[in-house]
C-alpha positions in Angstrom: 73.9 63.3 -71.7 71.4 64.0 -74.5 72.4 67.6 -75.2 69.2 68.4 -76.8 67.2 67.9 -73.8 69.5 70.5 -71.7 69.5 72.9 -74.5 65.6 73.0 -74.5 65.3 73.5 -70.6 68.2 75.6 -70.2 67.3 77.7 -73.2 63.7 78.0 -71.8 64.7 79.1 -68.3 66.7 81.9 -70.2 63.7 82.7 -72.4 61.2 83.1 -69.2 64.1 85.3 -67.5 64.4 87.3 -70.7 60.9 87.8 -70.8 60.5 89.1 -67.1 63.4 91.5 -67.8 62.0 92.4 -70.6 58.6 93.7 -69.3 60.4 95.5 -66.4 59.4 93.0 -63.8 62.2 91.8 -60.9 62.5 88.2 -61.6 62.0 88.1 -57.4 58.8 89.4 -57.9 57.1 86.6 -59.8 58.5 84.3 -57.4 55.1 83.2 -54.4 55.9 80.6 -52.0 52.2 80.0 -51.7 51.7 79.7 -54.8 54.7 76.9 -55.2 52.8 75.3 -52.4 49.4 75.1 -54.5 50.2 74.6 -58.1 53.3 71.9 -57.2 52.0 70.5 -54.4 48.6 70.3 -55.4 49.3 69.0 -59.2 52.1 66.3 -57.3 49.9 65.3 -54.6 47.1 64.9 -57.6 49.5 63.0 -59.7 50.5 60.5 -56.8 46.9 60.0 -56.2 46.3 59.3 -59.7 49.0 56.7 -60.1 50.0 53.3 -59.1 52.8 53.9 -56.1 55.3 52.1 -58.3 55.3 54.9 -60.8 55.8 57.3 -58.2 58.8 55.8 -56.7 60.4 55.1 -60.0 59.6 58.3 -61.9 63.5 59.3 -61.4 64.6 56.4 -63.1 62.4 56.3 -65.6 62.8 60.3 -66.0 66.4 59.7 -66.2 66.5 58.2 -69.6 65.0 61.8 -70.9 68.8 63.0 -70.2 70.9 60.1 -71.2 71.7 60.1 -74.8 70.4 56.2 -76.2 72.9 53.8 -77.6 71.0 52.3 -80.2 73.2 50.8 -82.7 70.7 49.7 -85.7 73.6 49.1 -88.0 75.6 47.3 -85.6 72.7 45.3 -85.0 71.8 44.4 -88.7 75.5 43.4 -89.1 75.3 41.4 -86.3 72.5 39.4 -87.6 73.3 39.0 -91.1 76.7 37.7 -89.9 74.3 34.8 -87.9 72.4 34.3 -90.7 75.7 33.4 -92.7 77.3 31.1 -90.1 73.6 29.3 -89.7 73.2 28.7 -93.5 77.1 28.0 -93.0 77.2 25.8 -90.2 73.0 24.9 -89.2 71.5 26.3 -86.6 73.0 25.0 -83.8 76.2 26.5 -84.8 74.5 29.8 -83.1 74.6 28.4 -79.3 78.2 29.1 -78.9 77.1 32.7 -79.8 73.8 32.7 -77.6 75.3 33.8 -74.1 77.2 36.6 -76.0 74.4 38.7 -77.0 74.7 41.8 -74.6 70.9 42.1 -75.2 68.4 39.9 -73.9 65.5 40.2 -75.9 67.5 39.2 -79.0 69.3 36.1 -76.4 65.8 34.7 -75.7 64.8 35.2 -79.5 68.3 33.1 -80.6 67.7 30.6 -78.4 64.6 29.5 -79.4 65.4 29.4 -82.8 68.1 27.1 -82.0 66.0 25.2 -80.0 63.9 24.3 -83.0 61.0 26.2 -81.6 58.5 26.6 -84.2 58.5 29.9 -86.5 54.5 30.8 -85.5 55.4 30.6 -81.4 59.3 32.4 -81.9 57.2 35.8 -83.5 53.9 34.9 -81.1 56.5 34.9 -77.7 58.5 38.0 -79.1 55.8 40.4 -80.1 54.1 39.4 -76.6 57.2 40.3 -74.8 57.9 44.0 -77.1 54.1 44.4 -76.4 54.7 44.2 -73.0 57.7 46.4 -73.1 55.9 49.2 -74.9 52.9 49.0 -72.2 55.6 49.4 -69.0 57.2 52.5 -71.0 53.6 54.0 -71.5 53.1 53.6 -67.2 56.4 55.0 -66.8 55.6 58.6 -68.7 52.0 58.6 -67.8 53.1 60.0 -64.5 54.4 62.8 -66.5 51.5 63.1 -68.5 49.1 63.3 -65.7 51.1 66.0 -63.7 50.9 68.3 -67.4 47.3 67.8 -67.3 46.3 69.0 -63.4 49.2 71.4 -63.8 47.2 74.2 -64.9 44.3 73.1 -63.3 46.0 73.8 -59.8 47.0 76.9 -61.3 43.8 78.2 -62.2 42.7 76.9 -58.5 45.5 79.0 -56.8 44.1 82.4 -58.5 40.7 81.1 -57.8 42.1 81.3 -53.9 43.8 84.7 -54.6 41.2 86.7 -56.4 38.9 85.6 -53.2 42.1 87.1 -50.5 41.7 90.0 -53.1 38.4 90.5 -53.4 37.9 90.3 -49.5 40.8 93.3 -49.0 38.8 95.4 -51.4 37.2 97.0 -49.0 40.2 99.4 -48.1 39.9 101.1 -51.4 43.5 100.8 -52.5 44.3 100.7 -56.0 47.6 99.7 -55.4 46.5 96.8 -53.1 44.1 95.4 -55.7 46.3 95.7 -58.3 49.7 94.1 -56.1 46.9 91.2 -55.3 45.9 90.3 -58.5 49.5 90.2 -59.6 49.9 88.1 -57.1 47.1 85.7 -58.0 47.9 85.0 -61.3 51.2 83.8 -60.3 49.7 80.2 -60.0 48.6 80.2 -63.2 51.8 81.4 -64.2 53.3 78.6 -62.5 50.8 76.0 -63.7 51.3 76.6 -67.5 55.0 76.4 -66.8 55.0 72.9 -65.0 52.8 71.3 -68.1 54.7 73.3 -71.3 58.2 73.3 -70.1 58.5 70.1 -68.6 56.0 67.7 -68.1 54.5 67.7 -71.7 57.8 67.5 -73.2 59.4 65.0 -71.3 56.2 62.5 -72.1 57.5 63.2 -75.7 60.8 62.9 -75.6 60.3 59.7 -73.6 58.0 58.4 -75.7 60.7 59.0 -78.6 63.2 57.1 -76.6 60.5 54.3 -76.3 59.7 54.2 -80.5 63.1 53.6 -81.0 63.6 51.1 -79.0 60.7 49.1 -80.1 61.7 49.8 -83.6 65.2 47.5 -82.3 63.2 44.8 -81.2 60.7 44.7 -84.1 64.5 44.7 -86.2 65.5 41.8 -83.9 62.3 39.9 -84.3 62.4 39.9 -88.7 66.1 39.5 -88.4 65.4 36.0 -85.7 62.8 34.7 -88.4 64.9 34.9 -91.2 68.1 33.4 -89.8 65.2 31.1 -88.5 63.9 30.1 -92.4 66.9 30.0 -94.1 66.9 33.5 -95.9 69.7 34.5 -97.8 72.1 37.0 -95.8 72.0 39.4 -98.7 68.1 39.4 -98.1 68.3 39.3 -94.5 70.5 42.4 -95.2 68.2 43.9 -97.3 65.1 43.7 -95.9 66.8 44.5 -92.2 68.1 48.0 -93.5 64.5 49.2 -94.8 64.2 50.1 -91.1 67.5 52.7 -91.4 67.7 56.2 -93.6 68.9 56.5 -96.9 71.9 58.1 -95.2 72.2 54.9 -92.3 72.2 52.7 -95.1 75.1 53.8 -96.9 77.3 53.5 -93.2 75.8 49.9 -93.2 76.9 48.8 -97.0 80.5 50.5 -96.0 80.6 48.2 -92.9 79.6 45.7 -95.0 82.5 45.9 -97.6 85.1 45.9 -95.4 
């Protein structure tokens, strides 16, 4: 689990409930079933509309990877493809096949294999950045759902006080203050409620997705350089070197210790 992401909603569920204490409100009080009803319903219902059913159905999945920590092993994968591009200037190209069906990941499979099929340099980088262009575009679909439901949000919010300040505005004619003021309370509750949805979940999930995704695009753009240059020939100390300009000073240094052992 990716503790980071638990820490930020648990801490800001504690921060709301500290807050409500803190102004001498019940925490019961600021809870309105017909206001759940408009601002969730109403920003869902919007969001479903809004998006392909696909999305929809596989928003959990996708949401999902918000919570799991990422094993992305940069280093790993450099020394895995500097130690290719010593056994093919070693052994030629062909050497690589027996290592093809190993690969646990299948981008960098496809990317080995044409290279030892002798598939020209131009079309290995042309079919690779196609495919990592492709990949990027389905992880943009898969948080825009997200995105969308932080932008109506607060519109269905500011509808649900709309809808209250008219119930309020039509009991007026009793004359009590306390009425009034219990019904305003009450209608601001959806904007309450709408501002929560878009700031404490939806607008920060489509970021920390969207983190997830620039790391994993930064893999396969490391998988791509590191295929062409096993692919020309390079020398495994500049493979290495030009591989680990992708890492931190810091994730070099754990890469040139694996290296020397």
């Amino acid at each position: 689990m990716d503790i980071a992401t638990l820490i930020g909603i648990g801490s800001g569920l504690g921060v709301l409930l500290m807050g409500t204490l803190a102004a001498g409100l019940n925490p019961l009080t600021i809870i309105d079933i017909p206001s759940i009803f408009i601002t969730f319903g109403g920003g869902i219902a919007g969001t479903i509309l809004s998006a392909p059913w696909s999305s929809t159905i596989s928003i959990i999945a996708v949401t999902k990877k918000a919570f799991l920590s990422p094993k992305f092993d940069i280093p790993g994968l450099i020394t895995t493809l500097v130690s290719f591009s010593e056994k093919a200037r070693r052994e030629g190209l062909l050497a690589l096949e027996d290592d093809v069906n190993e690969l646990p990941d299948e981008f960098l499979r496809k990317g080995i294999q044409l290279v030892v099929d002798g598939t020209d340099p131009e079309l290995v980088r042309n079919i690779m950045e196609t495919e990592m262009t492709n990949i990027a575009s389905r992880h943009s679909g898969g948080r825009a759902w997200w995105d969308t439901l932080g932008g109506l949000a607060p519109g269905f919010g500011m509808l649900g006080t709309l809808i209250g300040l008219i119930a309020m505005l039509q009991n007026m004619g009793g004359g009590d203050p306390n009425a009034i003021g219990t019904g305003m309370a009450a209608a601001l509750i959806t904007t309450l409620y709408g501002s929560f949805i878009a700031n404490m979940f939806a607008i920060p999930l489509v970021k920390k997705l969207a983190s997830r995704s620039e790391d994993e695009l930064m893999m396969k753009q490391i998988m791509i350089e590191g295929t062409l240059s096993i692919q020309s020939g390079d020398n495994p100390r500049i493979v290495k070197e030009k591989l680990s300009s992708f890492l931190s000073p810091s994730e070099r240094g754990v890469l040139k210790d694996d290296g020397d052992k």
